[in-house]
N, C-alpha and C positions, 0 to 999 in steps of 0.2 A: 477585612483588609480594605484600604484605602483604595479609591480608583488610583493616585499618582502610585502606591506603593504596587497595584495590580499591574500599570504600565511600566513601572521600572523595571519588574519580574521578568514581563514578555520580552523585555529588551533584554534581556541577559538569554532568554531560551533563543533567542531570535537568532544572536550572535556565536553559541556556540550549543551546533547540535548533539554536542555528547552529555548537552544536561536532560536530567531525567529524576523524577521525586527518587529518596531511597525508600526501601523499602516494599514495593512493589509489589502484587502476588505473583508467581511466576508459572505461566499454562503449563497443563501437561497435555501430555499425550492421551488424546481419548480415540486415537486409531479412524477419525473420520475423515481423512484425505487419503488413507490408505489404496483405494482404488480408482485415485489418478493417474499415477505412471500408466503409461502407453495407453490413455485415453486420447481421443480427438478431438481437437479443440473446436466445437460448434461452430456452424454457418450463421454466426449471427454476428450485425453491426453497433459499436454503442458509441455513444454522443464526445463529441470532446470541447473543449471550453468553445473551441473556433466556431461549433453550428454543426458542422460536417461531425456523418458518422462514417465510425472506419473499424474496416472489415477486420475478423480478429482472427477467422479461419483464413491464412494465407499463404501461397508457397513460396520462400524466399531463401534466401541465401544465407541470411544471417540467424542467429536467433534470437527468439522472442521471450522476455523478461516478464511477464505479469508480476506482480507484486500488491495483491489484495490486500487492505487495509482498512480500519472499522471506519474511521475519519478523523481528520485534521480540524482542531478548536478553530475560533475566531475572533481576532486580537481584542479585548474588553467584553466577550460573553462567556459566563461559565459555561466549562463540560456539563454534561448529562449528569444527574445525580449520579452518586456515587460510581463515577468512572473509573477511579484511580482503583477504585476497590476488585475491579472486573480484571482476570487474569489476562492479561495481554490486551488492554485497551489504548491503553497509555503509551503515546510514543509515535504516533504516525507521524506529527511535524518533523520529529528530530529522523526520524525514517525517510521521509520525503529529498530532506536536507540532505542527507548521508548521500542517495541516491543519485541527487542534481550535484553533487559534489562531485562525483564519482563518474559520470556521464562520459567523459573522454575517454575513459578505462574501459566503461563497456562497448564503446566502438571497438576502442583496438581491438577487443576481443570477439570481435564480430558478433556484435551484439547488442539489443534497443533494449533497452527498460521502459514500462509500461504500466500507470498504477492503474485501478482498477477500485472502487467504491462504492456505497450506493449514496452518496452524499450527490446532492441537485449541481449541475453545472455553474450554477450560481455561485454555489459554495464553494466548488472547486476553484473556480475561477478568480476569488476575491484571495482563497489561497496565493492560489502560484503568480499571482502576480505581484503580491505583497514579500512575497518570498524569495521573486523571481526564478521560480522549477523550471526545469532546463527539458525533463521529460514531459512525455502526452499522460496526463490522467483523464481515463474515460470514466462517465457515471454511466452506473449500475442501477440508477434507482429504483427502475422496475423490477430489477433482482431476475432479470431474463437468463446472463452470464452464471451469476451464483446457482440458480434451481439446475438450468443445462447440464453442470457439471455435479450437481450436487456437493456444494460446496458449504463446510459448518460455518454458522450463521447463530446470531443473538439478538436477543430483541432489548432496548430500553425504551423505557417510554413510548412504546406502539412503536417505534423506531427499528427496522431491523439493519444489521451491521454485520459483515462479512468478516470473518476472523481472520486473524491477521496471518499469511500464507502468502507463499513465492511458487511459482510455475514458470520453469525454464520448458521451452515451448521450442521444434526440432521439424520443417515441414509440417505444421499443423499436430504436431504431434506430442504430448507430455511425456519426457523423457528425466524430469525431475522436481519432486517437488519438497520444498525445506515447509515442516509444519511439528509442532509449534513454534513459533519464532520468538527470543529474547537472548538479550536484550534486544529492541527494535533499531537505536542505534548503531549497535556492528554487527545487524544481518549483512549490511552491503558486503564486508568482510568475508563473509560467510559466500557467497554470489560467487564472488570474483575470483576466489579460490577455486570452486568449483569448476569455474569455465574454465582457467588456466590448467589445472589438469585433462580438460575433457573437452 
């Protein structure tokens, strides 16, 4: 493919985050987030684009959205080899998007969204600014968060990647979590529903 024909692409995914390849494999359930409900969400802090790290165990009023995610491309570099091929890899931008779209909804609903990765602040950051993300994505890239919780995890290329997973978070508390997630685009759907009933 042509670089002009790789940039035309990214502008069409750019514009509207319900595109996504067909064809896709789609995760199953292999029962490894099973023993987070009414876990504790760690005393520990991770990085966010701004320099500041911010605290993830906290007591507040509203609730807490994590939304772990393997990582977001970058506008003219390929994915990882065979990404698309990997069950549930595919889909964090249009994920992201869904989310930062969606942002006013999870206030009203008393409630922050929060991604979580192990992609370098670098990365995130040339993201959500290109993208203009409306929420905080901390990195993970020590994989401090993911091992804490014992969260499933994949490796490419010596690369390890956090599978793609939501933790709605209750006083420091896991009180729900959506795993496997697909499509990546209308998990937010999947969220919002939830809170509104609960």
């Amino acid at each position: 493919m042509k670089r002009f024909e790789k940039l035309n692409l990214m502008s069409i995914i750019e514009k509207d985050y319900n595109f996504l390849p067909k064809n896709l494999p789609i995760p199953v359930d292999d029962g490894l987030c099973n023993h987070l409900e009414g876990m504790e969400i760690p005393d520990i802090s991770l990085q966010a684009i701004n320099g500041e790290y911010v605290k993830l165990r906290r007591k507040e009023s509203f609730k807490l959205i994590f939304f772990c995610y393997p990582m977001t491309g970058k506008l003219g570099e390929a994915l990882p080899k065979n990404w698309n091929n990997i069950p549930g890899a595919r889909g964090c931008t249009v994920q992201n998007r869904s989310f930062s779209d969606n942002y006013d909804e999870f206030t009203k609903l008393n409630s922050i969204p929060i991604g979580i990765t192990t992609q370098s602040i670098y990365e995130i950051k040339e993201m959500t600014n290109r993208l203009k993300i409306e929420h905080d994505i901390l990195s993970d890239c020590s994989l401090i968060f993911a091992k804490s919780l014992n969260l499933p995890t994949f490796s490419v290329s010596n690369k390890v990647f956090i599978k793609r997973l939501t933790l709605i978070v209750d006083d420091s508390k896991i009180i729900k979590f959506f795993y496997p997630i697909f499509p990546p685009n209308q998990h937010v759907k999947e969220v919002i529903n939830w809170l509104q009933k609960n």
